[in-house]
C-alpha positions in Angstrom: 0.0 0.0 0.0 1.2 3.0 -0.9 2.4 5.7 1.6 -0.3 8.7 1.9 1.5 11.9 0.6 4.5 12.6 0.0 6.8 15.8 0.1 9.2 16.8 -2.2 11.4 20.0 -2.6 8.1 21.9 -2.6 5.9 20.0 -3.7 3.1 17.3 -2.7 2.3 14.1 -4.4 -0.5 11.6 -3.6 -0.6 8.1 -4.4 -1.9 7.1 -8.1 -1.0 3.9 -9.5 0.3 1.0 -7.3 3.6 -1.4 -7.7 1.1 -3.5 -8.5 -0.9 -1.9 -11.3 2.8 -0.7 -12.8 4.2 -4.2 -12.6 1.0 -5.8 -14.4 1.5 -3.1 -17.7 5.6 -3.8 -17.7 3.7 -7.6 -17.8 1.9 -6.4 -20.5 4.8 -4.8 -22.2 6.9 -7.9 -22.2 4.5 -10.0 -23.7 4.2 -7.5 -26.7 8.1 -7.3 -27.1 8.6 -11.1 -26.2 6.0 -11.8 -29.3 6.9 -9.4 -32.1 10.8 -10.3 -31.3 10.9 -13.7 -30.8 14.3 -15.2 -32.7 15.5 -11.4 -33.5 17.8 -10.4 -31.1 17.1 -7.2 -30.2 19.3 -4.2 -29.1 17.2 -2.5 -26.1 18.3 1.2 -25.2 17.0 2.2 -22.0 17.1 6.2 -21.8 18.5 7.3 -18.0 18.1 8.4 -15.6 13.9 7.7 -15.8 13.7 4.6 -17.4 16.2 2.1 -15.1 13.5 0.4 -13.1 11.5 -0.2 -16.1 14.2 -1.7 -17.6 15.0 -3.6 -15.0 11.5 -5.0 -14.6 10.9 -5.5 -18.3 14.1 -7.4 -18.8 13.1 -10.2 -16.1 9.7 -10.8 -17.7 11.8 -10.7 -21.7 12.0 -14.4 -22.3 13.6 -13.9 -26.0 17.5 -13.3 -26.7 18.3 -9.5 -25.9 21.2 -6.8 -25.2 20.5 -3.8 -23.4 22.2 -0.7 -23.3 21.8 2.7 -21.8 21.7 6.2 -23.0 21.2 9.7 -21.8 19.1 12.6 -23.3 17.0 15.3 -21.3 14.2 17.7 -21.9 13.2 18.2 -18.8 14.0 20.5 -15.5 11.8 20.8 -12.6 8.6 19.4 -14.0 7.8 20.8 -17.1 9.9 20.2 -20.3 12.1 22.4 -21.8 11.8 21.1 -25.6 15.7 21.4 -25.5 17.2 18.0 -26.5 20.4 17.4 -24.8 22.5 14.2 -25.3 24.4 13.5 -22.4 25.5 10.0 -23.0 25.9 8.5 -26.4 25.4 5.3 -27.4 28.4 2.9 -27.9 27.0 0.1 -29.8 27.1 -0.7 -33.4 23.2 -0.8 -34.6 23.5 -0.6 -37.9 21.1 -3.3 -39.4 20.0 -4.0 -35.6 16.2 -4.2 -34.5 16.6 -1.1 -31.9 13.8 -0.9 -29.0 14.3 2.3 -26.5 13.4 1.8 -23.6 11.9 5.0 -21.3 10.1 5.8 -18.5 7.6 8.2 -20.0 6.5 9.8 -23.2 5.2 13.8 -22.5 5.0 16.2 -25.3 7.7 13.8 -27.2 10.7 16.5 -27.6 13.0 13.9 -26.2 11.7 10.8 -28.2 11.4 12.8 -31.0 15.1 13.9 -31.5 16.4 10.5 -30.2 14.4 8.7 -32.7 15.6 11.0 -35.8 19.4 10.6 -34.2 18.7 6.6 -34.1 17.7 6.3 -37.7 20.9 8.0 -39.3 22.4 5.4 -37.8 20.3 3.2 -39.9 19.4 0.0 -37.9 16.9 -2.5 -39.4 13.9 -1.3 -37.2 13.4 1.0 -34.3 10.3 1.0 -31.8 9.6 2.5 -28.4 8.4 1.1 -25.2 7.1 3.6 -22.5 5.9 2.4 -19.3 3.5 5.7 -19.2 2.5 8.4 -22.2 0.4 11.4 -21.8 -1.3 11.3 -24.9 -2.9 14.7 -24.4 0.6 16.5 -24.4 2.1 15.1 -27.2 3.2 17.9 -29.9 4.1 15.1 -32.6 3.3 12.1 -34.8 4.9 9.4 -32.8 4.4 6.0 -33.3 4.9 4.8 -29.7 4.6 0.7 -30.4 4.6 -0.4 -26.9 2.5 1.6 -24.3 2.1 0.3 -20.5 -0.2 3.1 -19.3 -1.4 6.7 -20.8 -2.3 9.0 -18.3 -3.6 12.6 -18.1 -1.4 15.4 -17.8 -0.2 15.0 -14.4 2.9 15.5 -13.2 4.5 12.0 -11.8 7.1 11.0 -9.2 8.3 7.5 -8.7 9.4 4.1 -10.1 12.3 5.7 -12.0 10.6 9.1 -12.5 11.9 12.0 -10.3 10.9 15.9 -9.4 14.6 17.5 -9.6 16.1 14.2 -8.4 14.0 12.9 -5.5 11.1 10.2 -5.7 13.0 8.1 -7.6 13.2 5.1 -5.1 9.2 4.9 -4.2 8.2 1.3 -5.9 4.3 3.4 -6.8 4.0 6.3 -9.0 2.6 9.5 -7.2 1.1 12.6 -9.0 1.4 16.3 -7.8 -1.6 17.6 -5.7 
């Protein structure tokens, strides 16, 4: 059960989706990626900081040969995004000719996704999809085509399970929302 509220920096959050309701969509997830890429090897990018426990999760529920690797881009600073794309940490891999799936915590207005998507297909791998443990389909400001969805929510800003409010909230295993 969730703690009540929460305080951080500034700001109050109160429970909204259990460990329990986020691990049955990463479930959900897995199935998806575990079907679609069975016998293909894919390359899995999970983008940091947001999307590590979702990574985690979703790789203990893949039963199909995988890699994973981790990148950095940001967009965002205190809880609304800057729609500056800044790549922190490149990726290292080869995936040229690779089936590419990115791995992140949440898809907003789609800035972030956006950029890292056009920066992934100049390096010309055989596919790339995304899987997103939450998307706010009413804030997104372009066409994406976000393959694997956990869970769309409304515009609410979110702590938890990976996702953080200027670097706190990360650690709480249920997602929160600002009151």
């Amino acid at each position: 059960m969730p703690q009540a509220t929460i305080s951080l920096h500034n700001k109050e959050f109160a429970p909204y989706l259990s460990e329990d309701q986020l691990a049955a969509a990463v479930r959900a997830v897995a199935e998806q990626i575990n079907r679609d890429y069975a016998g293909q090897k894919p390359l899995l990018l999970a983008v940091l900081n947001g999307s590590f426990m979702f990574a985690s999760d979703l790789m203990k529920e893949l039963t199909i040969d995988c890699e994973i690797s981790f990148i950095r881009v940001a967009s965002y600073q205190g809880t609304s995004s800057t729609g500056e794309v800044k790549e922190i940490l490149g990726l290292q891999e080869a995936v040229e000719g690779r089936h590419l799936v990115v791995l992140e915590d949440i898809v907003d207005t789609g800035h972030t996704m956006k950029a890292l998507l056009e920066q992934l297909q100049a390096k010309q791998p055989a596919s790339v999809e995304v899987a997103t443990l939450l998307i706010k389909p009413e804030c997104l400001q372009h066409q994406l085509n976000i393959k694997y969805q956990g869970l769309a929510i409304p515009n609410d800003f979110v702590v938890g399970y990976g996702l953080d409010y200027d670097g706190l909230g990360r650690n709480y295993r249920d997602l929160y929302r600002a009151v």
